[in-house]
C-alpha positions as a printed NumPy array, in Angstrom:
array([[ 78.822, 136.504, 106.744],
       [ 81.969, 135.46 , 104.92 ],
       [ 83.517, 131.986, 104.907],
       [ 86.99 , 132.761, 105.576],
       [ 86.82 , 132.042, 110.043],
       [ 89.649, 132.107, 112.672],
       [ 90.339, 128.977, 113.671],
       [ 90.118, 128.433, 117.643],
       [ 93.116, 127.458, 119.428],
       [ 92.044, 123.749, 120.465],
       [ 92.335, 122.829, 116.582],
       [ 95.389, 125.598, 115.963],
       [ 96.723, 123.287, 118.844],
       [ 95.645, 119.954, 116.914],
       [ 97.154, 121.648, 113.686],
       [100.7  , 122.078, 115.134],
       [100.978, 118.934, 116.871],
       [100.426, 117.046, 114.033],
       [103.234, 119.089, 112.047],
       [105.852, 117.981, 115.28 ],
       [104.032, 114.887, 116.523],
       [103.98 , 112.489, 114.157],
       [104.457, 109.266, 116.156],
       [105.294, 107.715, 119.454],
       [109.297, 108.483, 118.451],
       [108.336, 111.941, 117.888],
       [107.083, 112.384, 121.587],
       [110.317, 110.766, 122.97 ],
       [112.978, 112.836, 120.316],
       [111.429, 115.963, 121.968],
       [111.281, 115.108, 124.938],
       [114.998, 113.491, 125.205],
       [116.059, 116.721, 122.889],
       [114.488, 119.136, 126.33 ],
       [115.789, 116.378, 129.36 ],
       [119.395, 116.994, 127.584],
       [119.519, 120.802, 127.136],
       [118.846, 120.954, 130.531],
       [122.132, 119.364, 131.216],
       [120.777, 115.679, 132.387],
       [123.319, 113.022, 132.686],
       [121.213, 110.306, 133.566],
       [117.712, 109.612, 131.583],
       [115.048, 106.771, 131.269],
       [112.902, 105.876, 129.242],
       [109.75 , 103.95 , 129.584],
       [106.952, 103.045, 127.04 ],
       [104.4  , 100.647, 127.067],
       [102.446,  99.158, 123.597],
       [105.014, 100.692, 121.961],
       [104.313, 104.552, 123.306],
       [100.809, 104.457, 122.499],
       [ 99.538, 104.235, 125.867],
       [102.707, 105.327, 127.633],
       [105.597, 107.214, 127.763],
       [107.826, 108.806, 130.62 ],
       [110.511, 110.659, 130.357],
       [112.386, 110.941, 133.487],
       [115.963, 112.753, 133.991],
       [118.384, 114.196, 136.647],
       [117.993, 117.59 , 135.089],
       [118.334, 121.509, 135.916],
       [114.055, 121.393, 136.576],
       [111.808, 124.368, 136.299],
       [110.055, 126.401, 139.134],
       [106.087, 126.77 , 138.519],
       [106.149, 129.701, 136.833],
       [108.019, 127.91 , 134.179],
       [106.301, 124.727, 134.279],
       [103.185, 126.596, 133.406],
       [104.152, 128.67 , 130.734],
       [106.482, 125.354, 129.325],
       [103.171, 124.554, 127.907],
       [102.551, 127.704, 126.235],
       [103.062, 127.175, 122.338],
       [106.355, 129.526, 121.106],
       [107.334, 129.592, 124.869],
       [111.092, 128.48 , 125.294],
       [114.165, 129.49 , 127.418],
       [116.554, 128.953, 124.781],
       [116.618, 131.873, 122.373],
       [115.652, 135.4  , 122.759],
       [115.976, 136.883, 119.602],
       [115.694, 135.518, 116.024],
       [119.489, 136.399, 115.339],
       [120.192, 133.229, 118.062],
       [119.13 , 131.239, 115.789],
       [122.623, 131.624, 114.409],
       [124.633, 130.608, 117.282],
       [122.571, 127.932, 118.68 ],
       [124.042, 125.808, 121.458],
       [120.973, 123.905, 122.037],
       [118.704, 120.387, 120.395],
       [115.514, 122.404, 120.818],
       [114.836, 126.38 , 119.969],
       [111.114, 126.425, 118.38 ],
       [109.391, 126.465, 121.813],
       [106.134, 123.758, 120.7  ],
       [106.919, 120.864, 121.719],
       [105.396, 120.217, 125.188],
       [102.599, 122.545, 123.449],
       [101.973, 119.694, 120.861],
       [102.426, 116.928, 122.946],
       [100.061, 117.954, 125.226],
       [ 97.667, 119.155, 122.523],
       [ 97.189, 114.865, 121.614],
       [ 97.491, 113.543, 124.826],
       [ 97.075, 112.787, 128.676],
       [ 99.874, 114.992, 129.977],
       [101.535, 114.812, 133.288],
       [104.394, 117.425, 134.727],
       [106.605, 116.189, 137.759],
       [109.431, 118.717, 138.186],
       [111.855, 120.187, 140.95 ],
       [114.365, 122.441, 140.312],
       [117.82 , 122.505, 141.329],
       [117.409, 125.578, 143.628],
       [116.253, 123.217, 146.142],
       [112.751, 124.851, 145.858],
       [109.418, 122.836, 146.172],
       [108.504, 120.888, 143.325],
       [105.525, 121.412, 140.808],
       [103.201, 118.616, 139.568],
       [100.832, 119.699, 136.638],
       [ 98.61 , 117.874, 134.628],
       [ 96.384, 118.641, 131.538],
       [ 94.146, 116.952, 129.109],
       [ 93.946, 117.638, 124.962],
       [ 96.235, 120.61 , 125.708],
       [ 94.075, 122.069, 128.92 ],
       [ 95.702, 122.485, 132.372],
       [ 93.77 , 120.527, 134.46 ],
       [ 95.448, 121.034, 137.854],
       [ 99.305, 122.825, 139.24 ],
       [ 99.929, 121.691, 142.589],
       [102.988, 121.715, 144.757],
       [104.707, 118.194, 144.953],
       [107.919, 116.314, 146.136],
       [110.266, 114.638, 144.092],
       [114.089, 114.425, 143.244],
       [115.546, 117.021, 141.243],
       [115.08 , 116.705, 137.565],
       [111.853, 116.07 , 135.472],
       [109.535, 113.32 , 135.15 ],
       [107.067, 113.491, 131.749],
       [104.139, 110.827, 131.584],
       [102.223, 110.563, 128.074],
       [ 99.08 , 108.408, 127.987],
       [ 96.842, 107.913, 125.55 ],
       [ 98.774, 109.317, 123.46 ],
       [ 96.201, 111.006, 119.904],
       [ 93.362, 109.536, 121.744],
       [ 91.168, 112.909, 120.56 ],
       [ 92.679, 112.269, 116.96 ],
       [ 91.441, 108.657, 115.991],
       [ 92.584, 109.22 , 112.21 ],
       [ 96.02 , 109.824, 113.217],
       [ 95.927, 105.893, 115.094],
       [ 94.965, 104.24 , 111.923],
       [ 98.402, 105.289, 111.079],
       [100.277, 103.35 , 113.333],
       [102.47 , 100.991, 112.769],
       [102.591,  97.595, 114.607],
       [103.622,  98.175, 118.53 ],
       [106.926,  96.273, 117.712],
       [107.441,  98.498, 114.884],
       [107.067, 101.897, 116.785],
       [108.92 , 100.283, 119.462],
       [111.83 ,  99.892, 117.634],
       [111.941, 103.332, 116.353],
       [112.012, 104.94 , 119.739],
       [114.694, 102.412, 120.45 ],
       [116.658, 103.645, 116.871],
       [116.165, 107.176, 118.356],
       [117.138, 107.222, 122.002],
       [120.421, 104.775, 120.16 ],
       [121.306, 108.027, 118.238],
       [121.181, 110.131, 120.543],
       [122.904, 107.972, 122.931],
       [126.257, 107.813, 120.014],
       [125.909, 111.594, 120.326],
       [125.964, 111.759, 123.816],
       [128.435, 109.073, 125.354],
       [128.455, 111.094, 128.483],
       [124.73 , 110.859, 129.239],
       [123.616, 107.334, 130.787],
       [120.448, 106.58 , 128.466],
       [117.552, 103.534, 129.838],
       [114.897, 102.693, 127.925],
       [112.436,  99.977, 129.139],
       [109.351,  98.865, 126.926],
       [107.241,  97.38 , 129.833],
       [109.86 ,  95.332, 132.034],
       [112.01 ,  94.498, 129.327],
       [115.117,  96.579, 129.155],
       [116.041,  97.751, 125.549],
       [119.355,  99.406, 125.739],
       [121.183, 100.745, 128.724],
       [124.346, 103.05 , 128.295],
       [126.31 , 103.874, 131.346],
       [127.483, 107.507, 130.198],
       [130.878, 107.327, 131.03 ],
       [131.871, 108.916, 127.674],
       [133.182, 105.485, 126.469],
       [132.369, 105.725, 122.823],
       [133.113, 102.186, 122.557],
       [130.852, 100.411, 125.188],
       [128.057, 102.937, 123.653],
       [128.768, 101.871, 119.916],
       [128.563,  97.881, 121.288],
       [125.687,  98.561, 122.692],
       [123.743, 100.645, 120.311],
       [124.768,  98.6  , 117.213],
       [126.262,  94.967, 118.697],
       [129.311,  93.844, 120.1  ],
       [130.257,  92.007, 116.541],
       [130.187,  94.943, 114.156],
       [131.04 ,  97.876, 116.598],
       [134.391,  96.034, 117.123],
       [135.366,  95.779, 113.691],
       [134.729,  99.172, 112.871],
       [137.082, 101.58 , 110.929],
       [137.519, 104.988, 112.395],
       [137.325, 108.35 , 110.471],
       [138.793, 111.506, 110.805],
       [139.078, 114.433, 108.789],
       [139.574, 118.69 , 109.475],
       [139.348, 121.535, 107.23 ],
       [138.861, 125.331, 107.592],
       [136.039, 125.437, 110.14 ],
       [134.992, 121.591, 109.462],
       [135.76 , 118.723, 111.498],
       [134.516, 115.43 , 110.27 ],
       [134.827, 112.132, 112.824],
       [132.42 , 109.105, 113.542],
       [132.765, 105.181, 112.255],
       [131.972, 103.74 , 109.29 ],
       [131.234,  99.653, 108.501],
       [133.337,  97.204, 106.229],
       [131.759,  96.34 , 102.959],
       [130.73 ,  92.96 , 104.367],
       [128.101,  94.799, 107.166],
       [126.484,  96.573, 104.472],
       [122.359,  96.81 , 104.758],
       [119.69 ,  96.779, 102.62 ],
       [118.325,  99.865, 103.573],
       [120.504, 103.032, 104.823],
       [118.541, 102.927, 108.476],
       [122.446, 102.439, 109.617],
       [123.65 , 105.442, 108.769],
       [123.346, 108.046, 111.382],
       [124.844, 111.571, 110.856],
       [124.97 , 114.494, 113.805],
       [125.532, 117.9  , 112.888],
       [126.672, 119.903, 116.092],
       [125.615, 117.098, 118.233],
       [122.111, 117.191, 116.573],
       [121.034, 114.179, 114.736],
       [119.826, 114.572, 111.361],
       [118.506, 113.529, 108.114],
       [121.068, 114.531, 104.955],
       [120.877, 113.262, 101.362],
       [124.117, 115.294, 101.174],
       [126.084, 113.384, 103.667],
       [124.689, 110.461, 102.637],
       [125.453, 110.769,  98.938],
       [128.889, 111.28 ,  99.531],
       [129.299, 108.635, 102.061],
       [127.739, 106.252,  99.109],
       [130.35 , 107.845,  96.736],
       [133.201, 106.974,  98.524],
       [131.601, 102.984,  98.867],
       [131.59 , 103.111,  95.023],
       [132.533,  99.938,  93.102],
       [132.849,  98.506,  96.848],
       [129.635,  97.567,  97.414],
       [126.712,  96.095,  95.067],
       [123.817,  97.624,  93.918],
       [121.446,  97.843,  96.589],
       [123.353,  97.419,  99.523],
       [124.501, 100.49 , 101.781],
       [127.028, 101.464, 104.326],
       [126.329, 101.424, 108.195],
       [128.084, 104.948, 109.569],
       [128.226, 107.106, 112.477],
       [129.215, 110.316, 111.106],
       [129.664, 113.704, 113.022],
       [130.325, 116.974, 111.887],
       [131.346, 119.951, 113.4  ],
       [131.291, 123.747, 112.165],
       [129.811, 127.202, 113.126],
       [126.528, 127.757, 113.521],
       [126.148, 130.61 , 110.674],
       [127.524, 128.03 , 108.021],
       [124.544, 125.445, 109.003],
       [120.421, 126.267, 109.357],
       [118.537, 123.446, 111.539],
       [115.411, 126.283, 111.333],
       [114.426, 124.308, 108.151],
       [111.599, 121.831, 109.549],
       [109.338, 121.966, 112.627],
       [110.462, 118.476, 113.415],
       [114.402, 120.028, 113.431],
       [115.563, 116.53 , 111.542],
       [116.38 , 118.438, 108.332],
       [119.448, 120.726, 107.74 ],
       [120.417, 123.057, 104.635],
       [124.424, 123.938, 104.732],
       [125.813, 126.87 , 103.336],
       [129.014, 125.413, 101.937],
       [127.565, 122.071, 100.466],
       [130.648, 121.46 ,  98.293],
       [132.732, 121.79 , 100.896],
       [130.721, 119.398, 103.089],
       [130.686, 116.269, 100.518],
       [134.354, 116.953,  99.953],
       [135.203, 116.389, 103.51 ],
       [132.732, 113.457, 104.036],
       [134.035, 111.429, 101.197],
       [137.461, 112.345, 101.923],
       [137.693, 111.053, 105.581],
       [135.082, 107.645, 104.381],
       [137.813, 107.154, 101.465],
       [141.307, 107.554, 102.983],
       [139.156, 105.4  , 105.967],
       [138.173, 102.392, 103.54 ],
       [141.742, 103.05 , 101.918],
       [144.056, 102.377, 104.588],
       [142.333,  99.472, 106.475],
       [142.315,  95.915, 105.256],
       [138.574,  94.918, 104.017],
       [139.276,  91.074, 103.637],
       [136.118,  89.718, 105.081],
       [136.679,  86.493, 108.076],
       [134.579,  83.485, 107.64 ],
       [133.151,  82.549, 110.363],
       [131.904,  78.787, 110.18 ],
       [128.687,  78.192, 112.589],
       [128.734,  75.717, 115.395],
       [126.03 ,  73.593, 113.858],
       [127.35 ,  71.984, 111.136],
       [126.225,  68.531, 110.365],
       [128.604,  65.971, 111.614],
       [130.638,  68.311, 114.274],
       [127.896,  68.937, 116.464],
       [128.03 ,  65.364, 118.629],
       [131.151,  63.939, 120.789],
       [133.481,  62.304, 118.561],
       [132.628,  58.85 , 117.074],
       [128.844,  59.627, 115.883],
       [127.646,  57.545, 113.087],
       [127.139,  57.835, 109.971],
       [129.089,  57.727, 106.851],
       [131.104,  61.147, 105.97 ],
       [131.693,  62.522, 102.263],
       [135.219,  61.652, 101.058],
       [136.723,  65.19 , 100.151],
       [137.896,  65.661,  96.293],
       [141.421,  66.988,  96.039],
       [142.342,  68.658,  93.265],
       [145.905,  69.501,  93.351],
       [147.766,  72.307,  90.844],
       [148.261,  71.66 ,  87.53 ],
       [151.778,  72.527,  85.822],
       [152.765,  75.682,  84.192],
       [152.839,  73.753,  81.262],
       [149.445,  72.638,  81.096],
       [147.381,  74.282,  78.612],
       [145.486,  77.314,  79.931],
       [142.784,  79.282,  78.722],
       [143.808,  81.899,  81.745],
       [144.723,  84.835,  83.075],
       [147.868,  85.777,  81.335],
       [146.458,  85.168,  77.902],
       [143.416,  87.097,  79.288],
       [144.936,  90.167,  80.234],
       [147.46 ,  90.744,  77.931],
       [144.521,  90.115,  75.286],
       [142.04 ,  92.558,  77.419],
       [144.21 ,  94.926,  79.129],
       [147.743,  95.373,  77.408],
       [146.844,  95.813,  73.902],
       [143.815,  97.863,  75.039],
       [145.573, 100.487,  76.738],
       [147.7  , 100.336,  73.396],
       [146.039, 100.286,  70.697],
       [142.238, 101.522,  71.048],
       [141.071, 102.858,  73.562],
       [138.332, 105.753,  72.873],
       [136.752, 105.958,  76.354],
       [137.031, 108.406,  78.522],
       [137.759, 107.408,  81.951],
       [138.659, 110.334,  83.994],
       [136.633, 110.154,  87.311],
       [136.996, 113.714,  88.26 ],
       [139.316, 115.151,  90.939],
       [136.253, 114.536,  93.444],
       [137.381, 110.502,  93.636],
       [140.732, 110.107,  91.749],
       [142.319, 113.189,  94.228],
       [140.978, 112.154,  97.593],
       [143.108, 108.595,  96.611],
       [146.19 , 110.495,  95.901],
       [146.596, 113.654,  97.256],
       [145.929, 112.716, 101.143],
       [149.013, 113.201, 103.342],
       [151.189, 111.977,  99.876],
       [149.893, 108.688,  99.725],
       [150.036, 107.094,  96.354],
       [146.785, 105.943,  94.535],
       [146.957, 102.533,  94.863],
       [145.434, 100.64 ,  98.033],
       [148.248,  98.431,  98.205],
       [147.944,  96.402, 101.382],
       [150.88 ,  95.946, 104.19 ],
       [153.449,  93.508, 104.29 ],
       [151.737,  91.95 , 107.1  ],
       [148.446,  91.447, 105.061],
       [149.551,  90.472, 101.448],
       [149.394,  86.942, 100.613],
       [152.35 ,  85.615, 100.224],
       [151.85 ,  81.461,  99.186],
       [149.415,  80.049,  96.579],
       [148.247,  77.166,  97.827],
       [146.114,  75.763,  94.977],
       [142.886,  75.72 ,  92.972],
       [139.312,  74.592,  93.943],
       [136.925,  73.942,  91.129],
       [138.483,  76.223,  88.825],
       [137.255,  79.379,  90.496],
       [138.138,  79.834,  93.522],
       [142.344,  80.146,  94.685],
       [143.892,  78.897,  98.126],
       [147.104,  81.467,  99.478],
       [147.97 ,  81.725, 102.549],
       [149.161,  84.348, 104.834],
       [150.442,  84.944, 108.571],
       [146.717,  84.996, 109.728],
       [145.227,  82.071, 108.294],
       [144.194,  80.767, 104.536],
       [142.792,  83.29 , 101.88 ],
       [140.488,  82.412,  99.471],
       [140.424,  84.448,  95.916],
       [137.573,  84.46 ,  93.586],
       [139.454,  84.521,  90.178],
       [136.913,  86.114,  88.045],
       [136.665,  88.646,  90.379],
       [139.658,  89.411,  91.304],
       [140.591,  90.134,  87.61 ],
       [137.64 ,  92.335,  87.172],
       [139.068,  94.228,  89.368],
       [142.647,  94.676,  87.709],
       [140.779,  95.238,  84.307],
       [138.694,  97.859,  85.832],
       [141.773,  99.827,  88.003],
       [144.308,  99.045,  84.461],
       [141.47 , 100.663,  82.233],
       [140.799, 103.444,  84.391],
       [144.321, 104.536,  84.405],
       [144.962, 103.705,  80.156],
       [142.604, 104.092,  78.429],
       [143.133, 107.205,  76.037],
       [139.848, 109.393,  74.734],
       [141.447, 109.695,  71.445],
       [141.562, 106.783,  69.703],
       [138.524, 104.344,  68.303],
       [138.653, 102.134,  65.555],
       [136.555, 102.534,  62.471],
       [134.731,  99.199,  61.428],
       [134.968,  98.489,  57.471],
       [131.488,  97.093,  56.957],
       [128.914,  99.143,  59.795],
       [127.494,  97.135,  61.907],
       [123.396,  97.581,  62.857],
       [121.411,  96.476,  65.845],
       [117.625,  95.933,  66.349],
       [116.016,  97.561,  69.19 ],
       [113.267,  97.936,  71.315],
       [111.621, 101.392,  71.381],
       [113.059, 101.797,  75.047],
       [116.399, 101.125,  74.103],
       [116.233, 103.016,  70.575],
       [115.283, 106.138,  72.406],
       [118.06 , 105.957,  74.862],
       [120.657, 104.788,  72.34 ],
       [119.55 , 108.27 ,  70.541],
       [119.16 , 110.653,  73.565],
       [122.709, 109.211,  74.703],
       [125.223, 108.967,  71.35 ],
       [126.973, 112.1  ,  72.974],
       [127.879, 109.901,  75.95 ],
       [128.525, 106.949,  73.77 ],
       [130.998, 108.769,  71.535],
       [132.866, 109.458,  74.201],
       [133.177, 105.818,  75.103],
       [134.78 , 105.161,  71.891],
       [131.669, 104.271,  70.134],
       [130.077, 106.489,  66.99 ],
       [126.77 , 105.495,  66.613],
       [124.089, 106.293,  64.391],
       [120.013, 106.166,  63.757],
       [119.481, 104.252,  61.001],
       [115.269, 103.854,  60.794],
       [113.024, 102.124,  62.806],
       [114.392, 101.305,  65.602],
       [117.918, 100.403,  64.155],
       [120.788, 102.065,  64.911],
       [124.22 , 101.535,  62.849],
       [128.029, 100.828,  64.737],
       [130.647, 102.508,  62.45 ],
       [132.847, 102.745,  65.186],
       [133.946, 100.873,  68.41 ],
       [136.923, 101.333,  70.985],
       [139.824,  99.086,  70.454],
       [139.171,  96.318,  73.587],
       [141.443,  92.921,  72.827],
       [139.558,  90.11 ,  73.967],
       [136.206,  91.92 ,  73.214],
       [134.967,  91.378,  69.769],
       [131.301,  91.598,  69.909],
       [130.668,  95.021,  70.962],
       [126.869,  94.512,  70.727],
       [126.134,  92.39 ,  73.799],
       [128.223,  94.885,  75.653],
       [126.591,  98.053,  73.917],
       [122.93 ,  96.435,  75.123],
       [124.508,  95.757,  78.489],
       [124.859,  99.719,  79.438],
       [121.524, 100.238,  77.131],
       [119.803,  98.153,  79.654],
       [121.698,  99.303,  82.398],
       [120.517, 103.406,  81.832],
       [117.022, 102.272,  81.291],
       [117.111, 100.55 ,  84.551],
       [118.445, 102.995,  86.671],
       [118.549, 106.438,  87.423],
       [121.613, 106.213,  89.414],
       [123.34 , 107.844,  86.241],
       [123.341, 111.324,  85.958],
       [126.156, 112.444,  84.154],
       [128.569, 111.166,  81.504],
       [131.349, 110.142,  84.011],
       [128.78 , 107.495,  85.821],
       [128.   , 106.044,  82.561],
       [131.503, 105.865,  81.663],
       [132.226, 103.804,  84.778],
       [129.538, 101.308,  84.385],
       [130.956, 100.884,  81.001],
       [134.03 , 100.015,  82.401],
       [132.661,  97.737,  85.097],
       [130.447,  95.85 ,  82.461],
       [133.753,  95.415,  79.996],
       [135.741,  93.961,  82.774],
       [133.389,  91.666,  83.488],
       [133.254,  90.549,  80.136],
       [136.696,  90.392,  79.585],
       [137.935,  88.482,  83.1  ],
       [138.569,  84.892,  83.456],
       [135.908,  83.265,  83.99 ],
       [134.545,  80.596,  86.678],
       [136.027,  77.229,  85.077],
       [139.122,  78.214,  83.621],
       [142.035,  76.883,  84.481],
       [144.985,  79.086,  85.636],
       [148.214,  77.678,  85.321],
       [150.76 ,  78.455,  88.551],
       [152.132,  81.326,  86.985],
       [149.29 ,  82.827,  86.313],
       [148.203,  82.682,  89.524],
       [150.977,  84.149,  90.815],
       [150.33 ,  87.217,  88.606],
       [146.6  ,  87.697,  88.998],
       [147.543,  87.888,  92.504],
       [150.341,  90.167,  92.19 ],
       [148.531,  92.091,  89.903],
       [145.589,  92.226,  91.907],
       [147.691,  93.784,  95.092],
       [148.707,  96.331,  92.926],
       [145.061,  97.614,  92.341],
       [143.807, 100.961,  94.276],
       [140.842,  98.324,  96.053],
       [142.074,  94.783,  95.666],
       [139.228,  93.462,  98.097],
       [135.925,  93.948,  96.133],
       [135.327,  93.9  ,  92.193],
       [134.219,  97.148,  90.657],
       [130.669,  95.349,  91.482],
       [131.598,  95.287,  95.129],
       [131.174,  91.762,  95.452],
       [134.027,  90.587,  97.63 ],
       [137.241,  89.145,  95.521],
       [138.435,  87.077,  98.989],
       [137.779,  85.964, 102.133],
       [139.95 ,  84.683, 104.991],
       [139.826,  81.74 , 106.95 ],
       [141.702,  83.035, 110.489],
       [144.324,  80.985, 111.904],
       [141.881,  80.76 , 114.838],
       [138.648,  79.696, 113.689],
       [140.915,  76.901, 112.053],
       [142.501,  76.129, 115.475],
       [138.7  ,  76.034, 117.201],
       [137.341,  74.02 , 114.14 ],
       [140.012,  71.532, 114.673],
       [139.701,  71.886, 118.399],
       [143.281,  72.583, 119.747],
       [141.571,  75.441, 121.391]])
């Protein structure tokens, strides 16, 4: 006899479900996925230790009749497509027909459903996949699910579990999504007697959004909008100051499906670019809508992965309508002090013996400075004159979607109603005071002149131009480094920089851009060295080129601890308004934060 067998269908059963059925969430994304395609504007949701020894599903649906309810758990049985060439034009969540197959297949199944027909209802019930019993039974219309035990005949797939808090909050991530999709469907979900989330389904995106992701950070949203041939692009996307530490806020729908996309997601990062630091990432609510033929959801069982057919055109459109978003809203983060303070907490006349605040005060123009005008024109001017071998173009893909929108210049310059328009004074040597008409401003210095470095070189520097040195300079390597410097003297060239093996692991400068106010190339040169060997965020030319930019205007900004005479103030601010992002250095650390008018007013208690 050979050793090639058909399998029987209890394990083809067990097979499937664990392709579709992954976790608790899984159960409840199908589930939700059939209870809305059957046009159900009210759903709840119930689980207990975390769906592992219950879930039910109950909605207001369209129902089934018995016939239906039976074959429902038929695998490949489905009342949404006919023919494979639906596929195409798909108007539903779910298509592949396995779900309540799988689900059953791992657990203790129960079937409560009436039709809308006004017929009698069916209850069914089955164990591991078997139909235990189909009787007639009364209920309202709709459909109620019930999932116990759920893998209790596949103990290897428990031991994968993740704490019951843990799998609790991802149904609660899920059944959020698809509530954002869905504003019109009223969405419950109750783990024991504690109510999760509750959305009323009135089709107010806003109460959903504050419910879903918090009251603080839905209202300060920025909206996004964006239409091309057969694309629409709208959603919400987060300030720099909510970014994450993971991208588990960023949710993207595709037809009203949601959806896992490295494509969306790398150009939503791409537009955050020199916004945000390394390691953090933007919250979003993208949605996009096009024809079915331009977009396959047929790509995995669990229908969370999508391939498009015009992917260029998709990251366009995405970074286009995050960019002009980010571009035309003001990204000054508030300060919000906390209640709790030492010393403001108790009724006025608590004891104890308060601090004595230092004021510093301005210093005259005349005062010696080791600032920001000598600074720039050192680091900036003369560079964009006189040297300047790097290339900086950053491709049509970001410089274009600054411009070109609706004839809107390049620079970010903010309103009249936002731009600071008194300096105040200094604190510390770092940090500036300005005020505007909503409250004090605070201005990091060394940042904020990063950031003019970084927009000036951007826009100056010229690829045709580096300076040759008179006695070659060498530096000693590592092996890492030595074999990057080597693979990458292409990419360095076009910085400015001709660079040569020499032996060892020594490799020779004859060559360096023209930077006033750099003179030491080498630190800088070991900087993006270190910087490609840590990373492999940098995969092409025009990335490395950036971060050599970023890493030269840090070097060459004022630093924390010098002191800015008034005028110089006065022009690293102006100068900084006149930048394309004048609220984050090219790091994305924030250049300034504002202290509202308000919060000054509560503080001080005349409110």
């Amino acid at each position: 006899m050979g050793n090639i067998r058909l399998l029987s269908e209890a394990t083809i059963n067990k097979i499937a479900a664990g392709e579709i059925i992954e976790r608790p969430a899984s159960v409840v994304k199908e589930l939700l996925e059939n209870s809305l395609d059957a046009g159900a504007t009210r759903i709840e949701v119930e689980i207990r230790a975390g769906g592992r020894q219950l879930i039910r599903v109950t909605d207001n649906g369209a129902g089934m009749d018995r016939d239906d309810a039976v074959m429902a758990l038929e695998r490949h049985s489905t009342s949404k497509i006919r023919e494979s060439e639906d596929l195409e034009s798909l108007k539903t969540l779910g298509f592949r027909g396995e779900a309540l197959a799988s689900i059953a297949a791992v657990s203790i199944f129960k079937l409560v459903t009436v039709p809308k027909s006004g017929s009698i209802g069916t209850a069914l019930e089955a164990k591991a996949g078997v139909i235990k019993s189909v009787q007639e039974a009364g209920a309202a219309v709709g459909t109620t699910i019930t999932i116990r035990d759920l893998f209790f005949n596949v103990p290897a797939r428990l031991k994968y579990m993740k704490s019951i808090p843990t799998e609790a909050s991802y149904i609660a991530d899920l059944i959020g999504r698809l509530a954002m999709s869905r504003p019109d469907v009223s969405f419950r979900l109750l783990h024991g007697d504690f109510e999760v989330l509750f959305t009323h389904g009135t089709g107010n995106m806003a109460e959903v959004l504050s419910a879903v992701l918090g009251k603080d950070i839905a209202k300060d949203l920025l909206e996004i909008g964006y239409e091309a041939e057969n694309l629409r692009i709208s959603g919400f996307i987060g300030k720099p100051e909510h970014a994450r530490s993971n991208r588990h806020s960023q949710h993207f729908f595709v037809s009203g499906r949601t959806v896992r996309s490295p494509l969306i997601g790398a150009a939503l990062e791409k537009a955050y670019k020199t916004l945000l630091p390394i390691a953090r990432f933007p919250l979003a609510v993208i949605f996009m809508e096009l024809p079915g033929t331009e977009v396959d959801v047929n790509v995995h069982p669990t229908k969370a992965e999508v391939k498009f057919s015009r992917e260029d055109a998709i990251f366009s459109a995405v970074y286009r309508a995050v960019s002009n978003a980010l571009r035309l809203n003001e990204l000054i983060p508030s300060w919000k002090m906390k209640d709790d303070l030492p010393g403001t907490s108790g009724m006025p006349g608590t004891s104890g013996t308060l601090p004595q605040p230092q004021l510093q005060f301005a210093h005259s123009d005349s005062e010696s400075s080791a600032g920001y005008i000598a600074a720039t024109s050192a680091s900036e001017a003369n560079a964009a004159d006189n040297a300047a071998a790097v290339i900086v173009d950053p491709g049509p893909e970001v410089v274009d979607a600054w411009r070109s929108e609706a004839g809107v210049a390049g620079d970010n310059r903010p309103s009249e109603k936002t731009e600071v328009h008194c300096l105040e004074g200094q604190l510390d040597r770092t940090y500036l005071f300005a005020t505007d008409g909503d409250g004090l401003i605070l201005i990091d210095q060394h940042a904020a002149h990063e950031r003019v470095i970084f927009d000036r070189l951007m826009q100056t520097l010229r690829p045709d131009n580096s300076q040759l040195l008179v006695i070659p300079e060498t530096m000693e390597l590592n092996y890492r480094q030595y074999k990057m410097a080597s693979e990458k003297i292409p990419v360095f060239k076009s910085l400015g920089y001709d660079l040569e093996p020499f032996g060892g692991k020594t490799i020779v400068i004859r060559a360096v851009p023209v930077i006033r106010g750099i003179s030491d190339h080498k630190p800088l040169l070991l900087d993006l060295i270190e910087q490609l060997l840590a990373t492999e965020r940098f995969n092409n030319p025009k990335e490395i080129q950036e971060a050599f930019l970023i890493t030269m205007s840090c070097r060459a900004a004022v630093k924390a601890g010098d002191r800015l005479a008034n005028l110089e103030k006065e022009q690293l601010l102006s100068d900084l308004w006149k930048t394309r992002n004048p609220y984050t250095c090219p790091h994305g650390r924030p250049t300034m934060i504002r202290l509202s008018r308000d919060e000054l007013d509560r503080r001080f208690r005349r409110k």
